[in-house]
Each structure stands twice: as C-alpha cells, then as structure tokens.
N, C-alpha and C positions, 0 to 999 in steps of 0.2 A: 179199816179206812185209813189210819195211821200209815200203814206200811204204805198204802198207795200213793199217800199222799208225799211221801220221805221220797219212797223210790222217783215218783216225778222231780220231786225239788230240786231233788241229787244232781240230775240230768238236763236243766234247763241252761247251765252257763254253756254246756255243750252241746245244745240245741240252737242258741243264741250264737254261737259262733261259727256253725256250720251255717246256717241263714245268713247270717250276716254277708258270708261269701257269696252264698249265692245270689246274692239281693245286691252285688259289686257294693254292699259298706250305706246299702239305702236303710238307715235304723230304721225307718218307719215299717214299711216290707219287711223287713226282718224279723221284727217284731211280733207284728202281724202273723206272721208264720208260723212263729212259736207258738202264738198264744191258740190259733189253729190247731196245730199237732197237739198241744193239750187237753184241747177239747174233744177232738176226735178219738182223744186215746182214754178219754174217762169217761168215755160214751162208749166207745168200745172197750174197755175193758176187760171182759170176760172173754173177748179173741186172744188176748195175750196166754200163754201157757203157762207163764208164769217158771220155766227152765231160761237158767242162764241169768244175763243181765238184760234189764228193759231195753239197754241204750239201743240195741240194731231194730228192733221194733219200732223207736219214736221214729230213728231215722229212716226205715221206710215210710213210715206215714207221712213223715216231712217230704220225701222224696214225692210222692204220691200227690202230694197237695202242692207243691212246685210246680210238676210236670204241668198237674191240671190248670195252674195260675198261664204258665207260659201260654198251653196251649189258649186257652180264653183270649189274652194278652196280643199273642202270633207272632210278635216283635219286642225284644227285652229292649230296654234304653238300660244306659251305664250311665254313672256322672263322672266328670273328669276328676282325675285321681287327686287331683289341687283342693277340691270340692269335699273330700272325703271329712266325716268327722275326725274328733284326733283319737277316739275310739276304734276306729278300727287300723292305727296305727299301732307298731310296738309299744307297751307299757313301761321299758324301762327308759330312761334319760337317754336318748340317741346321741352323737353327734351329727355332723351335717351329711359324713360320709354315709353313716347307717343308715339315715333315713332316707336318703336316697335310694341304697340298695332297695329299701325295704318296700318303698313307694317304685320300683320296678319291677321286684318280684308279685304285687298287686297286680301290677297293671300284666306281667306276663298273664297271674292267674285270670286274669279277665278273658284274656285273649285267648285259651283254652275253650274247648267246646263245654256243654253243660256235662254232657256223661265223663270225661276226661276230669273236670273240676271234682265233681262230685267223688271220683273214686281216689284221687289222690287225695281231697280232706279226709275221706273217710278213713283210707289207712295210711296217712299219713300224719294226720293232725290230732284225730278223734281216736287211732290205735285200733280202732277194728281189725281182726283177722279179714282174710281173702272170703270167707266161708260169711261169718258177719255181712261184712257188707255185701257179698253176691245177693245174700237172703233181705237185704233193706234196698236193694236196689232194682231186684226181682231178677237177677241177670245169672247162667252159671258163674262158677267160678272162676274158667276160662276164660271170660270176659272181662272179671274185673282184673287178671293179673293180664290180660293183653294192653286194655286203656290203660292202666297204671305204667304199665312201660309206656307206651306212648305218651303220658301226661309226661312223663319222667323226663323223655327223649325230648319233647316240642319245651317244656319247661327251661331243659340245659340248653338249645337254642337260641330263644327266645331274652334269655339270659345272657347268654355269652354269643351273641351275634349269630345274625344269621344263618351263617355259614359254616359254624362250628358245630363239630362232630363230638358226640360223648365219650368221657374215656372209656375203651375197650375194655373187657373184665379179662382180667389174666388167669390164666390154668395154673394151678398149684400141681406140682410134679408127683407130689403124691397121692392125689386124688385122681390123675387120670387114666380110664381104663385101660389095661391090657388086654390089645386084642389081637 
C-alpha cells in the first residue's frame, strides 16, 4: 500500500501541471482533475501492469477524464490571460520583458487545439517518449509525432507572427545518403 501510495505522490505536481494547462490556468478545474485521475486510478489499480513508470497511465486516465469533461461541457470558456493566477505564471522573478513572453507563449498555448496541446505538454514539458504518450493518449505513434510537429509549426507562428515561417532543418553532409 506504501508503494502505491509514494508511486501516486511522486506524480501529482506533474499531474497538476499538465491540468492546469488544459483547464487554460482555471486552479479549481484543474484541481479537480487531479484529484479525479487519483481516484480513478486507486480504483483501478490492478489495470496498471505495474512495467515501467505510472506517469503515462495517470496521463491517460487524465486525458480520458478531460475528453469526457469537454465533451459533457461541448464548449471550453478560457479566462483572459490578465485573469490568470500568478501560479500558473513562471516561478522565478521575471522582469517585464519575460513576462510578457511568457503570458504569450500561454496565450499561444491556448490557441492550439486540445490534441495539439496535449501532445506538446506531453513530450515536451512532462518528457514522455513518442511511444508513452501515443499509449496515454490512445493514439499510434504516428500521431503524436505528426501533432507535435504541428504544435511546434502553429506554436513558432503564433509566436513569431503570423506569417512567419519556421526555421528550415539543414542536412549535415555527412549523414546524407549516397544514391
């Protein structure tokens, strides 16, 4: 009962942060989420296999219990990013410039669809592999490295104007095939 109870503990600030997102910074929702996913997962408990780490499990369950909030819901509301707690702002002393960034790159991520959001916190914030998160998300592989370029793509946009293109990836001379 220990172990289950360490292995949840471990994994709630990363539960709580993944939520947070998708709740656009609403603590309460978020919250709520969490304390959801925990429940459901010490209820089910004996579905976990117990390979690997819990964390791509909570986060499908999380994901699972989002999706079904939405669709009940049929219409997410945001609050304006002014509105936000100063929790879900950077933790270290900003100056005016950072914060600003940082209350952009919010508001970018808001503007992102849910599946796009979800797979860039996933391996982007949370460190999941491609394979992880496909498996917490129910989706192949394929999937989540196709969204994640596009998070990436609509992200550097959205960020650096409209109209702006991402930088191109350059061929290293020695890795191109001979054919």
């Amino acid at each position: 009962m220990a172990d289950r109870h360490q292995l949840l503990t471990e994994q709630i600030p990363h539960l709580r942060r993944y939520a947070r997102v998708l709740h656009a910074g609403r603590m309460a929702d978020a919250d709520d989420l969490v304390q959801d996913t925990l429940e459901r997962a010490v209820n089910k408990w004996g579905l976990w296999r117990g390979v690997g780490s819990v964390r791509p499990w909570l986060f499908s369950i999380m994901h699972n219990l989002f999706v079904d909030q939405c669709a009940v819901r049929q219409a997410q509301t945001t609050q304006a990013l002014d509105d936000l707690p100063d929790g879900a702002l950077p933790v270290q002393a900003a100056d005016q410039e950072l914060r600003l960034e940082a209350l952009e790159l919010l508001a970018a991520l808001q503007r992102l669809s849910v599946p796009l959001r979800e797979v860039l916190l996933l391996v982007a914030v949370e460190g999941l592999s491609y394979a992880e998160t496909a498996k917490a998300l129910s989706v192949p592989t394929g999937t989540v490295m196709s969204r994640l370029s596009r998070a990436r793509t609509q992200l550097w946009q959205l960020t650096s104007g409209e109209g702006a293109q991402r930088p191109a990836l350059r061929v290293i001379e020695s890795q191109r095939s001979v054919g």
